[in-house]
CHARMM-style PDB file with segment names, atoms N, HN, CA, C and O in Angstrom:
ATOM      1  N   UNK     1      86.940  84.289 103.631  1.00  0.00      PROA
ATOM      2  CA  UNK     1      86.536  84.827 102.358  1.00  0.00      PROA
ATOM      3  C   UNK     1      86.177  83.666 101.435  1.00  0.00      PROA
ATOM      4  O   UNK     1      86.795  82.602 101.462  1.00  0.00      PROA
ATOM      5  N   UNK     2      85.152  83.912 100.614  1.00  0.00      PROA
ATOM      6  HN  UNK     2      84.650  84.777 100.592  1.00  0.00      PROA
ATOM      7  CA  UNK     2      84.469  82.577  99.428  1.00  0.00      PROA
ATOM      8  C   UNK     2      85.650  83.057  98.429  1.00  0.00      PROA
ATOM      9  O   UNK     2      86.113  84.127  98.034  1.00  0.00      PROA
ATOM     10  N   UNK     3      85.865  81.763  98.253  1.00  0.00      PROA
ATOM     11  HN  UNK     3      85.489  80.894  98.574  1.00  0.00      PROA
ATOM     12  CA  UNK     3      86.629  81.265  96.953  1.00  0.00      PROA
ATOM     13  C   UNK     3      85.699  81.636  95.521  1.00  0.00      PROA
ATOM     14  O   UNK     3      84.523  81.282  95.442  1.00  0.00      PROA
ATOM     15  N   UNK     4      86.515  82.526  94.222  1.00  0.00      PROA
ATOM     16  HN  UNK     4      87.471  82.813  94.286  1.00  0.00      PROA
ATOM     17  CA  UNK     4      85.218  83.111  93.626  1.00  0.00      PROA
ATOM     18  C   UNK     4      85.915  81.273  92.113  1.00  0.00      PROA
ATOM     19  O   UNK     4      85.299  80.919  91.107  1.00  0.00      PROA
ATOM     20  N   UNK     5      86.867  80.837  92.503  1.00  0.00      PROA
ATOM     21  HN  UNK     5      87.367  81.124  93.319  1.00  0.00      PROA
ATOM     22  CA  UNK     5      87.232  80.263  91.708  1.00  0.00      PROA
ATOM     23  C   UNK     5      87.881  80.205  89.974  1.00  0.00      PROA
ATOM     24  O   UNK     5      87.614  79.576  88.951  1.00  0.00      PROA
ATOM     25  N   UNK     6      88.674  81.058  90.313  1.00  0.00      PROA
ATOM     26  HN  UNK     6      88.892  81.569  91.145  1.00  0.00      PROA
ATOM     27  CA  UNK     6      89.034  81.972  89.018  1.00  0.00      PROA
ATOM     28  C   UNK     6      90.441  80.949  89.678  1.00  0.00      PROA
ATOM     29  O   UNK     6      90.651  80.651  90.854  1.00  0.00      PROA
ATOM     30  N   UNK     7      91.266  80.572  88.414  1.00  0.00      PROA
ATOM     31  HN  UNK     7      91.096  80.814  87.459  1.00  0.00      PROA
ATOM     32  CA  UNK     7      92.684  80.616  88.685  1.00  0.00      PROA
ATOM     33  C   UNK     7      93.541  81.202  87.486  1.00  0.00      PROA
ATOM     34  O   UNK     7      93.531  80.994  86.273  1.00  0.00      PROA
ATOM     35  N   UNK     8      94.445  82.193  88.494  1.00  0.00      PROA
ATOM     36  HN  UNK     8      94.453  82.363  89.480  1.00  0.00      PROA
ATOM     37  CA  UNK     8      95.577  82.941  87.384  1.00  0.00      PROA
ATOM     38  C   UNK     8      96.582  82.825  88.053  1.00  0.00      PROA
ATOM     39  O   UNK     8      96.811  82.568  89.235  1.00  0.00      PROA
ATOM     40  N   UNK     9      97.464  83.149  86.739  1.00  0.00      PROA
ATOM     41  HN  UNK     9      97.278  83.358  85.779  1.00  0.00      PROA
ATOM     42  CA  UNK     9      99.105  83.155  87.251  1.00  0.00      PROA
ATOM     43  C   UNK     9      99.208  84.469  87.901  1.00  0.00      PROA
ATOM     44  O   UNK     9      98.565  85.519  87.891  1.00  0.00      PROA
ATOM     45  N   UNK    10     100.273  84.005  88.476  1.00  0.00      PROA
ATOM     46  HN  UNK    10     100.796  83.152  88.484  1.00  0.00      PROA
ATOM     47  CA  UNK    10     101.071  85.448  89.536  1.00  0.00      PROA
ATOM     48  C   UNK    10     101.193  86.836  88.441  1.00  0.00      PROA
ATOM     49  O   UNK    10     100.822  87.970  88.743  1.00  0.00      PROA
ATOM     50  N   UNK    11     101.726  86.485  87.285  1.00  0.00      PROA
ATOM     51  HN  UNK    11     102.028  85.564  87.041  1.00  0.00      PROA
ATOM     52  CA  UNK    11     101.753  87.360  86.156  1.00  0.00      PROA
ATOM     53  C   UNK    11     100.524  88.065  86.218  1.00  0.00      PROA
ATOM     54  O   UNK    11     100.326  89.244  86.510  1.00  0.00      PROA
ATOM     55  N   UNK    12      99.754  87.197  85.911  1.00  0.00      PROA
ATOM     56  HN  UNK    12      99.915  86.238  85.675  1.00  0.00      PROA
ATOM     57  CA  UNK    12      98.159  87.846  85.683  1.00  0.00      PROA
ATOM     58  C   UNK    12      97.834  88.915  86.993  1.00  0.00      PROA
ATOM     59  O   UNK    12      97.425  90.076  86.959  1.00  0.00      PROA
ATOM     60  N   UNK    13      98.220  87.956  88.267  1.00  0.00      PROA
ATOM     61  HN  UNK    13      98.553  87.013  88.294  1.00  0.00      PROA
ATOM     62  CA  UNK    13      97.636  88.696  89.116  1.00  0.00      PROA
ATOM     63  C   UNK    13      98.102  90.043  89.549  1.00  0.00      PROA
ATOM     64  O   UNK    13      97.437  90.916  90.105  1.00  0.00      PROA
ATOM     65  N   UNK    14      99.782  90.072  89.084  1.00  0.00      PROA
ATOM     66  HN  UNK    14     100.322  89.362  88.632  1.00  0.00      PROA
ATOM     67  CA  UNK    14     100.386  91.301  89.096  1.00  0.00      PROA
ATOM     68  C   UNK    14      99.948  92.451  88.460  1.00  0.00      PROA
ATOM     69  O   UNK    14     100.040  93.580  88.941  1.00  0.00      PROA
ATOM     70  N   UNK    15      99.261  92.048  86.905  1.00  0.00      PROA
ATOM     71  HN  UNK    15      99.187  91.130  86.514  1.00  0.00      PROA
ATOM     72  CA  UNK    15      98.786  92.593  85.885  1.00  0.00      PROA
ATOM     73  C   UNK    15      97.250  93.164  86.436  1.00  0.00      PROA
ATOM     74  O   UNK    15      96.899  94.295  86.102  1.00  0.00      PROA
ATOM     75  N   UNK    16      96.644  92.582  87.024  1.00  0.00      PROA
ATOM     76  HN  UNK    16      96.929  91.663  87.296  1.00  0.00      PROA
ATOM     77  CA  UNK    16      95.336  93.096  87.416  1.00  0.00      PROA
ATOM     78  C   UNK    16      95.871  94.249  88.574  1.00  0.00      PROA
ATOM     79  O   UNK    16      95.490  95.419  88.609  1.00  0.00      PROA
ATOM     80  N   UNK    17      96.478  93.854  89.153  1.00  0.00      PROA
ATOM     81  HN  UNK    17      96.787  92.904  89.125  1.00  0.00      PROA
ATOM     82  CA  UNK    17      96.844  94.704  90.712  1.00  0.00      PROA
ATOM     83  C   UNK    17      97.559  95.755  90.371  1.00  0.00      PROA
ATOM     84  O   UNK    17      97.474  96.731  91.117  1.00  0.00      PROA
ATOM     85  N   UNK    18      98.566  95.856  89.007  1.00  0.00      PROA
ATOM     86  HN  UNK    18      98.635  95.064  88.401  1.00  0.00      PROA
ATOM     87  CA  UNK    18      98.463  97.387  88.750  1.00  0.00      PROA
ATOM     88  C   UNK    18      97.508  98.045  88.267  1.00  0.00      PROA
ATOM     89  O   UNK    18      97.558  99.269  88.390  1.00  0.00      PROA
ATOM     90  N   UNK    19      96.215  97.353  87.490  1.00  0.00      PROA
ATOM     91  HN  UNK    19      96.174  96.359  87.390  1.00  0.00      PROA
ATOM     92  CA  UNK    19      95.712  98.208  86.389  1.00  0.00      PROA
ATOM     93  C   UNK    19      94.523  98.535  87.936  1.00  0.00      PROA
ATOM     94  O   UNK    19      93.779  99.506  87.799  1.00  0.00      PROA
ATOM     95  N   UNK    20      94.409  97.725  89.295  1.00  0.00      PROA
ATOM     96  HN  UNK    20      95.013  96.936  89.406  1.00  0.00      PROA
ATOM     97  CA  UNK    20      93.461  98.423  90.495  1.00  0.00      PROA
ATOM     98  C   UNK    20      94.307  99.482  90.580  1.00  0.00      PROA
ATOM     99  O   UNK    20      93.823 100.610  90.488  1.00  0.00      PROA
ATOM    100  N   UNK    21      95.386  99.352  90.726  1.00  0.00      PROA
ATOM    101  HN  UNK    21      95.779  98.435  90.801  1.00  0.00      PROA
ATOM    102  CA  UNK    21      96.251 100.728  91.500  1.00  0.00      PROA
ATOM    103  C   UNK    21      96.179 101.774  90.255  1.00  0.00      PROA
ATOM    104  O   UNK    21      96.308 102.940  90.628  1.00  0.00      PROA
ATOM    105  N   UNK    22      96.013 101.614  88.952  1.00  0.00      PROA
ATOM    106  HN  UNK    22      95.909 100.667  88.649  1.00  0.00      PROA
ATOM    107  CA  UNK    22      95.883 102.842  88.311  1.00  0.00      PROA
ATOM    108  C   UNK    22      94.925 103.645  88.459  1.00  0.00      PROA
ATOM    109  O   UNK    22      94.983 104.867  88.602  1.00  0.00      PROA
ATOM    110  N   UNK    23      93.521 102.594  88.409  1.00  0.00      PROA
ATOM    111  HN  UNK    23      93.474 101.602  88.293  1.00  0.00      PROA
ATOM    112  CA  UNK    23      92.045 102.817  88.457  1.00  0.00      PROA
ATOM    113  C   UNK    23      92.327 103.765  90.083  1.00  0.00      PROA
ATOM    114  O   UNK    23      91.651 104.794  90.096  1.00  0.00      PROA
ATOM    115  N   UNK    24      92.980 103.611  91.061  1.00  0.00      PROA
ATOM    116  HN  UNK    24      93.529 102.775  91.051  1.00  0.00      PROA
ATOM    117  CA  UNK    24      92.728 103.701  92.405  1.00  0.00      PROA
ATOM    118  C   UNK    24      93.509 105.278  92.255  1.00  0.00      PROA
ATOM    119  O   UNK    24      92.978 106.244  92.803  1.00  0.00      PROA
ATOM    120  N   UNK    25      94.704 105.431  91.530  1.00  0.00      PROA
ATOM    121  HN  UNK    25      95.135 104.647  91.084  1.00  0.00      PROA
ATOM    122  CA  UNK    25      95.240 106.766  91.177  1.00  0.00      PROA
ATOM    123  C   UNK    25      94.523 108.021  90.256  1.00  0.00      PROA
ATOM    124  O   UNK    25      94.409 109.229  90.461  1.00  0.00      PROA
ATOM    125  N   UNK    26      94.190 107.314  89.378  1.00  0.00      PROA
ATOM    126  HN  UNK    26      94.283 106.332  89.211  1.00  0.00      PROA
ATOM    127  CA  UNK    26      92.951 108.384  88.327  1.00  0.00      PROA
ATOM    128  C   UNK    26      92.027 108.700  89.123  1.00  0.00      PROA
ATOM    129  O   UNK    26      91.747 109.899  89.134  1.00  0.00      PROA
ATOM    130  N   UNK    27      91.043 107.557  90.278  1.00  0.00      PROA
ATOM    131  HN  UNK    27      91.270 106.583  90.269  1.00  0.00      PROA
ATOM    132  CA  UNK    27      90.229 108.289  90.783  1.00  0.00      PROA
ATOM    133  C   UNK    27      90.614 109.377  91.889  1.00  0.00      PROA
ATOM    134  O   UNK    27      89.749 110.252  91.918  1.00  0.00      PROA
ATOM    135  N   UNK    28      91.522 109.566  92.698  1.00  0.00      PROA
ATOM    136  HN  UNK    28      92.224 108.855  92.674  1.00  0.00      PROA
ATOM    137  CA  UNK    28      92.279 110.189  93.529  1.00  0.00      PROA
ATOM    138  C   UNK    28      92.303 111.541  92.501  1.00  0.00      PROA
ATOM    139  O   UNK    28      91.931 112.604  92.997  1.00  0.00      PROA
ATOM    140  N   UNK    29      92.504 111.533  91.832  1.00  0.00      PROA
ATOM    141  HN  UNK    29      92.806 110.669  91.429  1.00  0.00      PROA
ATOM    142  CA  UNK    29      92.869 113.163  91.114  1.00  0.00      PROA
ATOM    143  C   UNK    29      91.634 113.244  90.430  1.00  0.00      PROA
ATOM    144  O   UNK    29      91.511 114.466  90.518  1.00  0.00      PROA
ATOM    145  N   UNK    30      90.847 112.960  89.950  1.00  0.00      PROA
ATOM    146  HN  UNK    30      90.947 111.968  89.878  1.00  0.00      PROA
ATOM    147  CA  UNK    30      89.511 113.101  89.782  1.00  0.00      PROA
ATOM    148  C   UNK    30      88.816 113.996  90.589  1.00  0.00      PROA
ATOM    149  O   UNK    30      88.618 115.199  90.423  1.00  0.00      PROA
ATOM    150  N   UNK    31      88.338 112.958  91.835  1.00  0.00      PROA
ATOM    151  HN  UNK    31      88.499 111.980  91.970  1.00  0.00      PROA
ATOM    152  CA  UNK    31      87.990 113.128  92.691  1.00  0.00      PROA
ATOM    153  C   UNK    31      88.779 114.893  93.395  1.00  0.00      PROA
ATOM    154  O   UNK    31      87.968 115.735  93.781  1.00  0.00      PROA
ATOM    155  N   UNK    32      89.663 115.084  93.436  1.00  0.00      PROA
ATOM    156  HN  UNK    32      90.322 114.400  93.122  1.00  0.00      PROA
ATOM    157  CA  UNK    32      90.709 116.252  93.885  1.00  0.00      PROA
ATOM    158  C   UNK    32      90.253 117.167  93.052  1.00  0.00      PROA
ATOM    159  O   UNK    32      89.837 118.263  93.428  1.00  0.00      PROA
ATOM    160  N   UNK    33      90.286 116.875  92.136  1.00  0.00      PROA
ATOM    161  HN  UNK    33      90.624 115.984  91.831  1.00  0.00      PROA
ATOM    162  CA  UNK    33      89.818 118.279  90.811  1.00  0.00      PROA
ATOM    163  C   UNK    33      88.432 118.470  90.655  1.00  0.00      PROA
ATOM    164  O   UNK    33      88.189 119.243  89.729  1.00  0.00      PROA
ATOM    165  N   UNK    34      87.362 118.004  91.281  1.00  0.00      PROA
ATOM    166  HN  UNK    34      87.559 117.376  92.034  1.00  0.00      PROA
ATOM    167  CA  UNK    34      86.123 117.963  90.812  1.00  0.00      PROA
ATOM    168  C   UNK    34      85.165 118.563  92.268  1.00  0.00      PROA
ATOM    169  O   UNK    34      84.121 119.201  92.398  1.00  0.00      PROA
ATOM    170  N   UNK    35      86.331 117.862  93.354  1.00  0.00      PROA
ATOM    171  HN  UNK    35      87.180 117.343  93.248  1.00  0.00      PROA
ATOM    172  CA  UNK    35      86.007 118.476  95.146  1.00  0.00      PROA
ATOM    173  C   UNK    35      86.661 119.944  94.932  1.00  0.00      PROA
ATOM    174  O   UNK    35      86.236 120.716  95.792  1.00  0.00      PROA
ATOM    175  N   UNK    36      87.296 120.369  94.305  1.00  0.00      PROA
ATOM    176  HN  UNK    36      87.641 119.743  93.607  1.00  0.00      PROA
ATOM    177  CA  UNK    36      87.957 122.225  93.972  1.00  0.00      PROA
ATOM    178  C   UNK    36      87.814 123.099  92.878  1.00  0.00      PROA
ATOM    179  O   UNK    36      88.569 123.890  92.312  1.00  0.00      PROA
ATOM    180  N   UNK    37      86.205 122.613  92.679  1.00  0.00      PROA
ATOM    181  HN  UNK    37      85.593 121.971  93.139  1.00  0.00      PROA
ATOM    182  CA  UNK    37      85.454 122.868  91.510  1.00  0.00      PROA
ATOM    183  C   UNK    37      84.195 123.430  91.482  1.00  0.00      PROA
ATOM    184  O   UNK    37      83.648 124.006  90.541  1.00  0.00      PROA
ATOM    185  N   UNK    38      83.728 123.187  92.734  1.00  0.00      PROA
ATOM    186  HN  UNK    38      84.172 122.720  93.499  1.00  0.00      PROA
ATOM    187  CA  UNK    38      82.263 123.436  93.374  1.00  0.00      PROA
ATOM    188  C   UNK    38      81.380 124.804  92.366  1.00  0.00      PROA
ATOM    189  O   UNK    38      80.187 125.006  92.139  1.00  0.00      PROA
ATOM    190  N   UNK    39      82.366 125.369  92.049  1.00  0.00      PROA
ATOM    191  HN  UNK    39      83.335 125.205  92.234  1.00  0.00      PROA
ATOM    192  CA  UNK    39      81.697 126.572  90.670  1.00  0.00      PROA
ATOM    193  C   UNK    39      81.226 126.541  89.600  1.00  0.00      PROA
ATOM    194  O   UNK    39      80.463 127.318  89.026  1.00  0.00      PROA
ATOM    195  N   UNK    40      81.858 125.267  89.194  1.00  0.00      PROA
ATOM    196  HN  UNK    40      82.478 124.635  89.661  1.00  0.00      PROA
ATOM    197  CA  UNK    40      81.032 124.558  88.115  1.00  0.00      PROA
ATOM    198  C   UNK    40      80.578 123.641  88.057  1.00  0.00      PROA
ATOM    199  O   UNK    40      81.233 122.641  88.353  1.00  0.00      PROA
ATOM    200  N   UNK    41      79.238 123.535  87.651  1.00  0.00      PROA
ATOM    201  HN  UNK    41      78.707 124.348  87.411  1.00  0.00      PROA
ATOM    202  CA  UNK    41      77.702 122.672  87.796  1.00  0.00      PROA
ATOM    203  C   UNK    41      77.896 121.354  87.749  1.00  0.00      PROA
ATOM    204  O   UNK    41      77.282 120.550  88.451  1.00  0.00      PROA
ATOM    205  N   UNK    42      79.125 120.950  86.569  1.00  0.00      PROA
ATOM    206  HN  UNK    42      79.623 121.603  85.999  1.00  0.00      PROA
ATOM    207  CA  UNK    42      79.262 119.416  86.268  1.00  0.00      PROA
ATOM    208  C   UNK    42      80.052 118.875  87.125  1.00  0.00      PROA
ATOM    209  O   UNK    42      79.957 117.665  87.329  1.00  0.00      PROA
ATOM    210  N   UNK    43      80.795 119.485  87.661  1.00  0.00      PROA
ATOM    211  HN  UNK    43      80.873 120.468  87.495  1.00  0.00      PROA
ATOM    212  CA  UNK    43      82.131 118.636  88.290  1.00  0.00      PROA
ATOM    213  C   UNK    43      81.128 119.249  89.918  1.00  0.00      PROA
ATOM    214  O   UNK    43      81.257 118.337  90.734  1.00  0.00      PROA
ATOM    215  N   UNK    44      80.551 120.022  90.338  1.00  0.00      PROA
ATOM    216  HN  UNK    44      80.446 120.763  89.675  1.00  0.00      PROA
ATOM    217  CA  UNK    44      80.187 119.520  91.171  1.00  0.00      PROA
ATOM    218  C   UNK    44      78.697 118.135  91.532  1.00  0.00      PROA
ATOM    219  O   UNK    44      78.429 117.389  92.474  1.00  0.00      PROA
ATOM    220  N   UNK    45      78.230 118.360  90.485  1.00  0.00      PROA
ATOM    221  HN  UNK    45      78.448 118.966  89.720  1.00  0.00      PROA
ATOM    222  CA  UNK    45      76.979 117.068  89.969  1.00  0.00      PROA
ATOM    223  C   UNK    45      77.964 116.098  90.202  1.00  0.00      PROA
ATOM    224  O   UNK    45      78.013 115.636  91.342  1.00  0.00      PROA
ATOM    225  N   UNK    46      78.650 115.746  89.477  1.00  0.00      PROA
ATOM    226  HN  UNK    46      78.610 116.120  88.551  1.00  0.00      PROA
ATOM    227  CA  UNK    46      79.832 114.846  89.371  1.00  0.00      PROA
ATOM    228  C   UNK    46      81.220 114.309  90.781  1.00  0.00      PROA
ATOM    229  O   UNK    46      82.229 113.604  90.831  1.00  0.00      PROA
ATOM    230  N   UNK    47      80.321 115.280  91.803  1.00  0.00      PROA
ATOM    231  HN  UNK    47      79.502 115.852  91.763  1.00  0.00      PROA
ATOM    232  CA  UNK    47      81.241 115.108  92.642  1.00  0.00      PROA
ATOM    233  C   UNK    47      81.459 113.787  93.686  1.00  0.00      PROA
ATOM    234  O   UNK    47      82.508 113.300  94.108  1.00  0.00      PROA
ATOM    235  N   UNK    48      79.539 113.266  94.020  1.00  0.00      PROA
ATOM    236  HN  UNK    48      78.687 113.662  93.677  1.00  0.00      PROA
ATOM    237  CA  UNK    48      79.587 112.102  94.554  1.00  0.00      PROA
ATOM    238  C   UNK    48      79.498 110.847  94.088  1.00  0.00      PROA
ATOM    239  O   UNK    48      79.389 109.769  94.673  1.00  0.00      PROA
ATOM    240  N   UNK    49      79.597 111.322  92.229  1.00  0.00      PROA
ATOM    241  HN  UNK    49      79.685 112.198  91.754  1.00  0.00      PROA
ATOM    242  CA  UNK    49      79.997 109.810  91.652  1.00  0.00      PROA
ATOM    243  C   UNK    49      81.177 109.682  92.002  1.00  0.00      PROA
ATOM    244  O   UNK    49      81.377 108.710  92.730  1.00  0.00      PROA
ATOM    245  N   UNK    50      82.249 110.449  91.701  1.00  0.00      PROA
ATOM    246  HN  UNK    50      82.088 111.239  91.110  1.00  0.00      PROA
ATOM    247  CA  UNK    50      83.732 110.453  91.852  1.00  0.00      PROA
ATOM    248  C   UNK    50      83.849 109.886  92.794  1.00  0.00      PROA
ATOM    249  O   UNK    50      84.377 108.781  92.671  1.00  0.00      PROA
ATOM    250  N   UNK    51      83.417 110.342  94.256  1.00  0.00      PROA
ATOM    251  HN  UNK    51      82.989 111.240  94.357  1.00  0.00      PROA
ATOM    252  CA  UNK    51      83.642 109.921  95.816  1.00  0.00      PROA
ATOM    253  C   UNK    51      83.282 108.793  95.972  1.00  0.00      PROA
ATOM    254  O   UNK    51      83.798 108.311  96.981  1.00  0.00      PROA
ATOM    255  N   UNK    52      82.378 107.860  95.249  1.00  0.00      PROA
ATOM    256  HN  UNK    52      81.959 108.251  94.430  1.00  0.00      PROA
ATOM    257  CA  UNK    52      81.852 106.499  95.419  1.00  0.00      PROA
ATOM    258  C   UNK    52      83.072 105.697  94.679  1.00  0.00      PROA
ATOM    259  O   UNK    52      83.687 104.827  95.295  1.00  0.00      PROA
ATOM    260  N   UNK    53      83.432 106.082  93.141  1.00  0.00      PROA
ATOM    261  HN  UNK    53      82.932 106.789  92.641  1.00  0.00      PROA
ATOM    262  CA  UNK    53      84.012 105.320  92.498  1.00  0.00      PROA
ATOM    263  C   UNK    53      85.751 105.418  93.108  1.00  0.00      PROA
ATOM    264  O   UNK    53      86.569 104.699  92.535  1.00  0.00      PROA
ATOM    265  N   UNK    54      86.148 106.168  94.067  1.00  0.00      PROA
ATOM    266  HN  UNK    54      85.484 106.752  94.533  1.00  0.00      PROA
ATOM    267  CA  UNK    54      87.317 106.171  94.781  1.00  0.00      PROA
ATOM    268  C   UNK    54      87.072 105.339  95.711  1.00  0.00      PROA
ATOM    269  O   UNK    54      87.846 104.466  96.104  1.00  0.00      PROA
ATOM    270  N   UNK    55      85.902 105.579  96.141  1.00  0.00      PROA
ATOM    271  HN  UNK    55      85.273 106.288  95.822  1.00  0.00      PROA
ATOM    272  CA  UNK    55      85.945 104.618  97.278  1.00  0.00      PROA
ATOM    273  C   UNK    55      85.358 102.997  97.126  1.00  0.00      PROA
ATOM    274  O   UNK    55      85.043 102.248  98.051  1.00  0.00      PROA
ATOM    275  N   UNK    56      85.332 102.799  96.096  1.00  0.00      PROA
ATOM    276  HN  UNK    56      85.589 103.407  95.344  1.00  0.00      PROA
ATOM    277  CA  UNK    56      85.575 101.312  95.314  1.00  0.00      PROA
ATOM    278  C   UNK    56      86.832 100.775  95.010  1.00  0.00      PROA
ATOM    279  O   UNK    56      87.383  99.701  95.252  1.00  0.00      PROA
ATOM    280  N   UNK    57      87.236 102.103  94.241  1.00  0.00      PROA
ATOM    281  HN  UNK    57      86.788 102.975  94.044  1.00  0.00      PROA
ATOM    282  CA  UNK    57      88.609 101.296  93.495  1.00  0.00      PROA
ATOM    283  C   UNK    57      89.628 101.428  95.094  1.00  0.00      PROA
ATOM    284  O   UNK    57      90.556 100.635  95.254  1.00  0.00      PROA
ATOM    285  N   UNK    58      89.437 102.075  95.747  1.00  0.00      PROA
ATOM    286  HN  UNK    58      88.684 102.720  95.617  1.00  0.00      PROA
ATOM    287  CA  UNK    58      90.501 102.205  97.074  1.00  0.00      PROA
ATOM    288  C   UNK    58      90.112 100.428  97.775  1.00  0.00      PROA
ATOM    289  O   UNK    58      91.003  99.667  98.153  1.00  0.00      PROA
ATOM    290  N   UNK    59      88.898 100.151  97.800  1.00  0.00      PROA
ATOM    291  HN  UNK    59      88.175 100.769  97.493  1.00  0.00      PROA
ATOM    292  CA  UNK    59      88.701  98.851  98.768  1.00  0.00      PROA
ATOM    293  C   UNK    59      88.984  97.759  96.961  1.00  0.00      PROA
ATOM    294  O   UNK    59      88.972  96.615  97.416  1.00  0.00      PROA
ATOM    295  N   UNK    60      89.143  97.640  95.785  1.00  0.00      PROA
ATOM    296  HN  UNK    60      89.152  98.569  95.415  1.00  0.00      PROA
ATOM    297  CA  UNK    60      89.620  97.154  95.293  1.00  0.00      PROA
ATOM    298  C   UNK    60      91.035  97.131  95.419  1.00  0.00      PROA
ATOM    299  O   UNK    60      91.539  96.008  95.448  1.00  0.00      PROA
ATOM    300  N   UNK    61      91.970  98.343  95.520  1.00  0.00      PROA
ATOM    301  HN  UNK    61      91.561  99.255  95.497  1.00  0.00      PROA
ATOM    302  CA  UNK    61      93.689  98.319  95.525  1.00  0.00      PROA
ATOM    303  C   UNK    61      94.023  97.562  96.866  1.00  0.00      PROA
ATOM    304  O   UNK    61      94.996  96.863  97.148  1.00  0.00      PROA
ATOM    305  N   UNK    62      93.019  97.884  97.539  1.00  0.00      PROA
ATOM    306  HN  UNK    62      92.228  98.452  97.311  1.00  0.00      PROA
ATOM    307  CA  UNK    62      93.731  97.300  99.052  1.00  0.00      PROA
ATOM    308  C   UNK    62      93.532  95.818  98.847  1.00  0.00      PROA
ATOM    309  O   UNK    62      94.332  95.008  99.315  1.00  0.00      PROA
ATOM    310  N   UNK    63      92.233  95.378  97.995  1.00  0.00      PROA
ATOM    311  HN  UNK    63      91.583  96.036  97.615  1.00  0.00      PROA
ATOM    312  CA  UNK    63      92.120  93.745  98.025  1.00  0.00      PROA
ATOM    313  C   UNK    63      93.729  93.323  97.541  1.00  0.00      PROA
ATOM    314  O   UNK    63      94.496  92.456  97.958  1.00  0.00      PROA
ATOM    315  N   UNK    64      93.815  94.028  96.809  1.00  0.00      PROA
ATOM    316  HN  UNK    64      93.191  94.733  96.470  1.00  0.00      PROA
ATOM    317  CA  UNK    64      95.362  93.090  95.662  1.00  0.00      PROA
ATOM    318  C   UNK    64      96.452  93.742  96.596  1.00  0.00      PROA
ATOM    319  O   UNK    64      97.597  93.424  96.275  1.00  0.00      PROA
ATOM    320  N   UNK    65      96.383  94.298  97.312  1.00  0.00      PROA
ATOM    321  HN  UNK    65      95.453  94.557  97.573  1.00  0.00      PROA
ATOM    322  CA  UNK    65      97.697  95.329  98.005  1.00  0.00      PROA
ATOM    323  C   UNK    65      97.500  94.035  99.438  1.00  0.00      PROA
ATOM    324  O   UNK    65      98.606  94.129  99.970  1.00  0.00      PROA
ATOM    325  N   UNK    66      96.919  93.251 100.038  1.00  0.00      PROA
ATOM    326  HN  UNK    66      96.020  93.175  99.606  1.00  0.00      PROA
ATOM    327  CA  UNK    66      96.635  92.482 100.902  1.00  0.00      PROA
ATOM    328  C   UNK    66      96.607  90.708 100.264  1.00  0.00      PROA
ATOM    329  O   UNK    66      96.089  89.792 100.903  1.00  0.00      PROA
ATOM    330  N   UNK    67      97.058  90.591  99.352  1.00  0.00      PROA
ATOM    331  HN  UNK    67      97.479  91.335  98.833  1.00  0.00      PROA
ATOM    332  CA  UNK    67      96.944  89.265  98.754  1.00  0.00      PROA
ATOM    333  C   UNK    67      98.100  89.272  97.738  1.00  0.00      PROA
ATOM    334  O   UNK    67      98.329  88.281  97.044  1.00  0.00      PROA
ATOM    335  N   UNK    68      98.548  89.970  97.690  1.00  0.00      PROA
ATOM    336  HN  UNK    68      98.362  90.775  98.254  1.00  0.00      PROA
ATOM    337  CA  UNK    68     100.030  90.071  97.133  1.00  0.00      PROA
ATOM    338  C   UNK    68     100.878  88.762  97.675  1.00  0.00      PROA
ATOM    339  O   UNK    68     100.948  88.857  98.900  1.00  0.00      PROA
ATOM    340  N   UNK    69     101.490  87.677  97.244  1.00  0.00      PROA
ATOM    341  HN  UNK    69     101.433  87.600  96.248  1.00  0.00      PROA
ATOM    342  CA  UNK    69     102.354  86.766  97.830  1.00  0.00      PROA
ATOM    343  C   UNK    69     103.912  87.322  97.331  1.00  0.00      PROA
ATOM    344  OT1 UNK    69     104.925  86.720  97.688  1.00  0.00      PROA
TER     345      UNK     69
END
């Protein structure tokens, strides 16, 4: 993996790696409420943004869930 050259403290990095895992939880119920919705126009329009932006923040939580020391 390229070095993006950022340096933070463990603090920091703890601090980012919950606020992925929140981002990674909101989209999970999003996503859940919007896939059992299909009746209404917006949340189903809205359904394969949701599914993209889960499936970002999921390969973001796993980056910090895999680099955790």
């Amino acid at each position: 993996m390229e070095e993006a050259g950022y340096n933070i403290t463990e603090k920091e990095f703890k601090q980012i790696s919950k606020w992925a895992e929140n981002v990674y939880n909101i989209s999970v119920i999003v996503d859940y409420f919007v896939s059992n919705q299909p009746e209404i126009e917006e949340c189903y329009n809205l359904a394969p943004v949701i599914k993209n932006l889960r499936d970002n923040a999921d390969l973001l939580n796993a980056f910090f869930i895999d680099n955790e020391k």
